[in-house]
C-alpha positions as CSV (number, residue, x, y, z in Angstrom):
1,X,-1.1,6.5,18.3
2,X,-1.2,7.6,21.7
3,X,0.8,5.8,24.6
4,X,3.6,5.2,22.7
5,X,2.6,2.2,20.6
6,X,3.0,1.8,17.0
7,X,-0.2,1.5,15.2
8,X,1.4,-0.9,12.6
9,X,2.8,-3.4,15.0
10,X,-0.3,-3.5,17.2
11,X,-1.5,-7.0,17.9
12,X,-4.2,-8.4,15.2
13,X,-5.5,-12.1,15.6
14,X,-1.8,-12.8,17.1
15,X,0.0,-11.3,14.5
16,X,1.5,-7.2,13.9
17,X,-1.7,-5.5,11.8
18,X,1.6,-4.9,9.4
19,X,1.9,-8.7,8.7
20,X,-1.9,-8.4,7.6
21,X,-0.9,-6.3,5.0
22,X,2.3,-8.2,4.2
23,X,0.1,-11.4,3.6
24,X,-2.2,-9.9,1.4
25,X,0.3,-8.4,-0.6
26,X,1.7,-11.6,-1.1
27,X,-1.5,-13.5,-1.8
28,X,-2.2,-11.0,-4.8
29,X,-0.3,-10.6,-8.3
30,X,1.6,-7.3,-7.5
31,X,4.9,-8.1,-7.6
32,X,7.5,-6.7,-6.7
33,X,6.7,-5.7,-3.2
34,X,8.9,-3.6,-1.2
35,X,8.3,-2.3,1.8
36,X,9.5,1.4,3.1
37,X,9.9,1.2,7.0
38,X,9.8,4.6,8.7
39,X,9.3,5.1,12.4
40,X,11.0,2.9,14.8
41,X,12.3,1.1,11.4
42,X,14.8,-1.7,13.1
43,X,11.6,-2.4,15.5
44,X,9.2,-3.4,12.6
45,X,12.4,-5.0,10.6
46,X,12.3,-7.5,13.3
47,X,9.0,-8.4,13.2
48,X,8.8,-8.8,10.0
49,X,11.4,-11.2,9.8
50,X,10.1,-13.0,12.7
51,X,6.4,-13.4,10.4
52,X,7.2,-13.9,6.9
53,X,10.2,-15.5,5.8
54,X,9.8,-14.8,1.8
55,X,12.3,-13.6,-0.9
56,X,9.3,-11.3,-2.4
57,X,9.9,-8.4,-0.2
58,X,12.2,-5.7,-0.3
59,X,12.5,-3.7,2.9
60,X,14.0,-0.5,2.6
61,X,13.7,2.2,5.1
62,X,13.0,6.0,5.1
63,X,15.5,8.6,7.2
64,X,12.9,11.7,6.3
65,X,9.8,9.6,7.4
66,X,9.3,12.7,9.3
67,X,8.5,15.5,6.5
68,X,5.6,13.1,5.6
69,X,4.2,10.7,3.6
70,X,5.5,11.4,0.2
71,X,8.8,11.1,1.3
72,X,8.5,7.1,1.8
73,X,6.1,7.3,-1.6
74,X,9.3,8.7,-3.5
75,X,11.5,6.2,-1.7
76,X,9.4,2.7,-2.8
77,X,9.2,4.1,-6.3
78,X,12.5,5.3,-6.8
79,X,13.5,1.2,-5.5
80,X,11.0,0.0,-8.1
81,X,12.5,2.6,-11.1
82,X,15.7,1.0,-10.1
83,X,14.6,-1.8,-10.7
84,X,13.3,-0.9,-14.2
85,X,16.8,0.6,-14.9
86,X,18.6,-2.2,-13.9
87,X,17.0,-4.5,-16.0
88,X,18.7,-5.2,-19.5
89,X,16.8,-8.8,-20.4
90,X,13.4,-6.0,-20.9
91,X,11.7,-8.9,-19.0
92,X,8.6,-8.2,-16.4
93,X,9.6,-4.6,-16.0
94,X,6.7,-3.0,-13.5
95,X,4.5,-0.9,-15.8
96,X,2.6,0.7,-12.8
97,X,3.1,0.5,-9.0
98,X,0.1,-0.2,-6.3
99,X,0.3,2.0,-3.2
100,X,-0.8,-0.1,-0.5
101,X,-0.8,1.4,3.0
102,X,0.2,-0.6,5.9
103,X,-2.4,0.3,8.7
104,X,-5.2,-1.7,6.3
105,X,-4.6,-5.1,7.6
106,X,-8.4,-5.7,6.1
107,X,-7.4,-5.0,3.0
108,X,-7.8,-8.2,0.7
109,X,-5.6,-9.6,-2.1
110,X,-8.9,-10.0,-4.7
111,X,-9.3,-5.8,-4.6
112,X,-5.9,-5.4,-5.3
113,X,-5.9,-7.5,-8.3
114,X,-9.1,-5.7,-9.5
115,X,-7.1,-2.8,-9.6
116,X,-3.9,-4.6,-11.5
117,X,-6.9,-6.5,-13.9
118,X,-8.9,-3.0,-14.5
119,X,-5.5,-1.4,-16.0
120,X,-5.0,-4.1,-18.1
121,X,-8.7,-4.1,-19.5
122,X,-9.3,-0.1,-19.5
123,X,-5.9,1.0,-20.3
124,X,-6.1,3.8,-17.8
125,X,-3.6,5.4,-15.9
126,X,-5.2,5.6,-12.6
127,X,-7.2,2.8,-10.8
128,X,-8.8,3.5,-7.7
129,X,-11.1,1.7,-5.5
130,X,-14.5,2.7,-4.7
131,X,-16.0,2.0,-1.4
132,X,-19.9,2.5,-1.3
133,X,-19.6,5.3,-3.5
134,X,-16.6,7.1,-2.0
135,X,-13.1,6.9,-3.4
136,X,-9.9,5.1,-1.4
137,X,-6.6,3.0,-1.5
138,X,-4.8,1.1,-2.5
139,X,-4.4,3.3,-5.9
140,X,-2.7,2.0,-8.5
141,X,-0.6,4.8,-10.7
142,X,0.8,3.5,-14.3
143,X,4.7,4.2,-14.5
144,X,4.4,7.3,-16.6
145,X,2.9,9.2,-13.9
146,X,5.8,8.6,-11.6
147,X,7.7,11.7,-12.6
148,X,4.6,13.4,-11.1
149,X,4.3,11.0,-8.0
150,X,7.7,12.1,-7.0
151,X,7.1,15.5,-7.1
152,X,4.5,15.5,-4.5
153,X,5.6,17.1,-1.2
154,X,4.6,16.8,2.1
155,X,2.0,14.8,4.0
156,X,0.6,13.7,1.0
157,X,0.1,10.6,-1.3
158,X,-1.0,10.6,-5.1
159,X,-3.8,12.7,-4.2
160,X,-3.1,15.6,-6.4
161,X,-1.7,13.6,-9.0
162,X,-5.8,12.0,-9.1
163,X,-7.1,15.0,-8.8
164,X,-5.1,16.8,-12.2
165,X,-5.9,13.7,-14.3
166,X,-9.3,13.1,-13.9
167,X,-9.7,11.6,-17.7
168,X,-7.1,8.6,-17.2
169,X,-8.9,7.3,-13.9
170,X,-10.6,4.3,-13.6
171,X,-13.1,3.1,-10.7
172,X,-13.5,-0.4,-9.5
173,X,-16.4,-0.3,-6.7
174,X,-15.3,-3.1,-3.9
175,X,-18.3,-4.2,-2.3
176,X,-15.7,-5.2,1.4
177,X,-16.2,-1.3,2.7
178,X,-14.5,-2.7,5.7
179,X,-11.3,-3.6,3.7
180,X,-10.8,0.4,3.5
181,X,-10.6,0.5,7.2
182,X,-7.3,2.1,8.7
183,X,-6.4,2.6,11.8
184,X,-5.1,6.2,12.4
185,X,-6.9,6.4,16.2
186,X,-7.2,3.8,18.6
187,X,-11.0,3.4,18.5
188,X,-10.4,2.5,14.8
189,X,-7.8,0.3,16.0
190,X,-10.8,-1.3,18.3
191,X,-13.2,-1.1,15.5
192,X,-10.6,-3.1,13.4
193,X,-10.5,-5.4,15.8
194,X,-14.1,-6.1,16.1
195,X,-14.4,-6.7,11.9
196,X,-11.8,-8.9,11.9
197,X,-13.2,-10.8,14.7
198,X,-16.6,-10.8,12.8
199,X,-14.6,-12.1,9.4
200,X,-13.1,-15.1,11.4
201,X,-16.6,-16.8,12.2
């Protein structure tokens, strides 16, 4: 984002288009959620903290945010394998992770539970989203395929992970297209803007 600002903490209806994402989160059944911070990490902390006082979040943050996004992908799932490993009672141990990005602050908490209700109905591996046709996040990956997940390098996600197990995904098609919406440039932060002005009457 140009100018210096930081696209996730860019004002949304009074509130840091990261707390967007937070909230939705929240509102749906993934649990646990944790949170990798990256750029200008103690900045976001804060804000955070100052928005959402809940116990359900686990913030950790990434020192190589720099060598791109699968760095902060194998950080959040090595905290959730943790979490698997340190639990003896064999109680609630996550079976699969959703990666939800935080510059989709119109993302909703109904499409991420499709994805979470679709794994449990089609016994696939892969869920992802389908917006007017065309494939997007958040993606949720079933815990065998984290091995793979944290072998991806680079500026990438789980795309090649989709892409070499094309028999274990399932599609759920979201009729919200705008839910997809990210905000990568700021005219997409203005365009943002403008849908969630246009969800608020």
């Amino acid at each position: 984002m140009s100018g210096g600002q930081h696209k996730l903490l860019l004002p949304l209806g009074g509130r840091p288009v990261l707390i967007h994402v937070l909230e939705t989160a929240l509102a749906s059944q993934a649990r646990p959620i944790i949170l990798v911070l990256g750029h200008r990490a103690d900045e976001v902390r804060s804000q955070v903290a100052a928005h959402i006082q809940q116990h359900d979040i686990s913030i950790i943050e990434n020192p190589n945010y720099r060598q791109g996004m699968s760095t902060s992908l194998h950080m959040g799932l090595h905290a959730l394998t943790n979490i698997r490993d340190n639990n003896r009672q064999n109680v609630d141990l996550p079976t699969s992770t959703v990666i939800l990005l935080g510059d989709q602050p119109l993302m909703t908490a109904s499409i991420i539970d499709s994805l979470i209700a679709t794994r449990a109905t089609s016994g696939k591996s892969i869920i992802v989203p389908l917006y007017h046709g065309k494939r997007g996040n958040p993606v949720l990956f079933a815990a065998d395929l984290f091995p793979e997940l944290m072998a991806v390098t680079g500026d990438e996600g789980g795309r090649s992970v989709i892409m070499r197990h094309p028999q274990d995904v399932a599609t759920v098609e979201v009729s919200e297209a705008t839910a997809s919406s990210d905000i990568d440039t700021w005219e997409a932060y203005q365009q943002v803007v403008a849908e969630w002005q246009q969800t608020q009457q």
